[in-house]
C-alpha positions as CSV (number, residue, x, y, z in Angstrom):
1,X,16.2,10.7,9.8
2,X,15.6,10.8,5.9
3,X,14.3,7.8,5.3
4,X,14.5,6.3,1.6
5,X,10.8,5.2,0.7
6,X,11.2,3.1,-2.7
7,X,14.6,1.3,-0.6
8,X,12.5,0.3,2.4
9,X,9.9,-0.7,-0.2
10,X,13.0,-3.0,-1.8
11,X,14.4,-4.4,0.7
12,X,12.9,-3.9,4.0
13,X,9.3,-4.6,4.0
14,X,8.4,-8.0,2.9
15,X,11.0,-8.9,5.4
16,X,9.2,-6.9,8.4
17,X,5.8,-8.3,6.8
18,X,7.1,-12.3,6.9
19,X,7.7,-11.5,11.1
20,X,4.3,-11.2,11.6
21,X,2.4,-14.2,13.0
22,X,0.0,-14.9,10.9
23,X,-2.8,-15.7,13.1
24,X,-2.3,-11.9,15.2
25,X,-5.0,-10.0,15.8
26,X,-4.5,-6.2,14.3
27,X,-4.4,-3.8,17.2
28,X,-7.6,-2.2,15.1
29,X,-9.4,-2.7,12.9
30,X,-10.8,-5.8,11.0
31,X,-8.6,-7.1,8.7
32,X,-6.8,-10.1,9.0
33,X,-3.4,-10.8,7.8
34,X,-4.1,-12.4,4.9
35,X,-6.7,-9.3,4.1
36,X,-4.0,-7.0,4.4
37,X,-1.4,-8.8,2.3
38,X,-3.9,-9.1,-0.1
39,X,-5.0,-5.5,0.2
40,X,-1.6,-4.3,-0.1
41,X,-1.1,-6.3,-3.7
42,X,-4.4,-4.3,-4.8
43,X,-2.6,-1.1,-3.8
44,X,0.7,-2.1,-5.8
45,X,-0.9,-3.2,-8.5
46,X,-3.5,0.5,-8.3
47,X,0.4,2.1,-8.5
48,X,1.4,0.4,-11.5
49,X,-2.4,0.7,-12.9
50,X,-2.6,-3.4,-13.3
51,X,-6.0,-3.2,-10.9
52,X,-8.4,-0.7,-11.9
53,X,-10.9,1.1,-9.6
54,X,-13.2,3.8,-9.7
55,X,-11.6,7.2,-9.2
56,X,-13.0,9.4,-6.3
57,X,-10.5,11.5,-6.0
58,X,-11.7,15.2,-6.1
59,X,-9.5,17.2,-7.9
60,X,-10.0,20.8,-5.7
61,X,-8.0,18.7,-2.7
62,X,-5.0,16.8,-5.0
63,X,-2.6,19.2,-4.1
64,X,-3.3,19.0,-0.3
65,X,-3.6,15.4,-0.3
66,X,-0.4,14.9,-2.6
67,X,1.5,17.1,-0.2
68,X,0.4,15.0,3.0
69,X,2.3,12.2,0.9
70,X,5.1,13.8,1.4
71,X,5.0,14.4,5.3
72,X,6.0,12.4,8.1
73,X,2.9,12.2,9.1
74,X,1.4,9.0,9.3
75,X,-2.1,7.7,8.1
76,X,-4.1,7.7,11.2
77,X,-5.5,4.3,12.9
78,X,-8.6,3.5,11.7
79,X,-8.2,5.3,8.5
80,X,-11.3,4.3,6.3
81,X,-10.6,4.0,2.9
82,X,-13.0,5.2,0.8
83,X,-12.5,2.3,-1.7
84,X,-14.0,-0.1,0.5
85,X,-16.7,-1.0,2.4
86,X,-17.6,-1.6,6.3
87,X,-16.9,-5.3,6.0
88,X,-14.4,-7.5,4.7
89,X,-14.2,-8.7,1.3
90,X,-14.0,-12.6,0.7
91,X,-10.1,-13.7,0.7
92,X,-8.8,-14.1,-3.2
93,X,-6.4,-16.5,-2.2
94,X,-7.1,-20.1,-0.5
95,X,-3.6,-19.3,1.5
96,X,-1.2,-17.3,3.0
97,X,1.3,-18.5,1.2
98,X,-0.3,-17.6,-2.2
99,X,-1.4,-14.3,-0.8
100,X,2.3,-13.5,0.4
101,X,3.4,-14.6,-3.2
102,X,1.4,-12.7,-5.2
103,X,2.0,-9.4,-2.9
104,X,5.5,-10.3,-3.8
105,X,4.8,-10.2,-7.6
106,X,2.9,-7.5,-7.5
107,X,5.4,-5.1,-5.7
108,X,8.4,-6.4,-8.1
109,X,5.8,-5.5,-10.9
110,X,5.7,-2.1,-9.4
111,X,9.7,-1.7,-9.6
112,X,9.9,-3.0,-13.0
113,X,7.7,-0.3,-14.6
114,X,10.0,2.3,-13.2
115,X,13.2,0.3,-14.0
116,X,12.1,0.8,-17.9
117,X,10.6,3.9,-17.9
118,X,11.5,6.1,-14.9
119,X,9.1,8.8,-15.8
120,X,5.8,6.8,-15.7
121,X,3.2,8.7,-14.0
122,X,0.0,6.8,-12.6
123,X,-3.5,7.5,-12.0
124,X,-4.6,6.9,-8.4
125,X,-8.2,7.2,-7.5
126,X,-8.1,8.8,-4.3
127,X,-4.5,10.9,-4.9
128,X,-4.7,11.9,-8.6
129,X,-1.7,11.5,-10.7
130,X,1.5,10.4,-9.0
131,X,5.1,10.3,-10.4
132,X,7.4,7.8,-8.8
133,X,8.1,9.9,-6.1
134,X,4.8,10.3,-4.9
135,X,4.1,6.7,-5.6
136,X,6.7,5.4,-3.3
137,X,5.7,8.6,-0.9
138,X,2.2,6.8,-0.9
139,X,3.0,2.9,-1.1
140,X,5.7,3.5,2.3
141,X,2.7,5.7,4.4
142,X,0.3,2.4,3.4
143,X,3.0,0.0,4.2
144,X,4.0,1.1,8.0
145,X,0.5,2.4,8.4
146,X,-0.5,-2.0,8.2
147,X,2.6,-3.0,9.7
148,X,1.8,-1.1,12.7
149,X,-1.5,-2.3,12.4
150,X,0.0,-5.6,13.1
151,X,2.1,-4.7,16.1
152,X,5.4,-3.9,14.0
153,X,6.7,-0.7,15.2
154,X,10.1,1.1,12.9
């Protein structure tokens, strides 16, 4: 089944993210929920370029890793990213609330610079440049990849 990235995006995932208990533990790995909601703001605000981080990408293996974007296949358990470290950063928010918030913000902020200019292409530092395509190819694997992560299966 075809499944329509920036429409799960819209309307399906804060909805599967707000089923979560808060206080589950992931089935791996060490973030908590509120890391992950917080690390998934950074990521939609990385895709509309309102959080800047050093690029790593290497551009000899863009094309292979733009094309695993658009696969099925899913981002492995465990997956390190190379943006961040073996521990946990310190929460940005003082609650879940705020964290859930801001996540919300940040992924409307994401829509909106498509709704005025549809042909906005972004710089990620691990996947080069990305249309919205890609983008939403990207932001979907991250999403279920952390919903799993969190017991939620689709």
């Amino acid at each position: 089944m075809q499944v329509h990235k920036d429409q799960f995006l819209k309307e399906q995932y804060m909805l599967l993210l707000e089923q979560i208990n808060p206080n589950q533990a992931p089935l791996w790995g060490i973030m908590t929920y509120q890391h992950m909601l917080e690390h998934m703001m950074v990521a939609f605000q990385v895709s509309c370029q309102q959080q800047q981080v050093p690029c790593i990408h290497e551009p000899e293996r863009v094309a292979k890793m733009q094309a695993f974007l658009l696969t099925d296949i899913p981002f492995k358990e465990n997956t390190k990213s190379p943006l961040l470290g073996e521990t946990l950063e310190p929460l940005i928010y003082s609650s879940l609330e705020a964290a859930l918030q801001q996540l919300k913000e940040a992924r409307s902020t994401y829509f909106n610079q498509y709704a005025i200019q549809e042909d906005v292409l972004v710089f990620h530092p691990i996947f080069g440049t990305l249309d919205k395509k890609l983008n939403d190819a990207l932001l979907y694997k991250h999403a279920v990849h952390h919903l799993k992560q969190f017991g939620v299966e689709l």
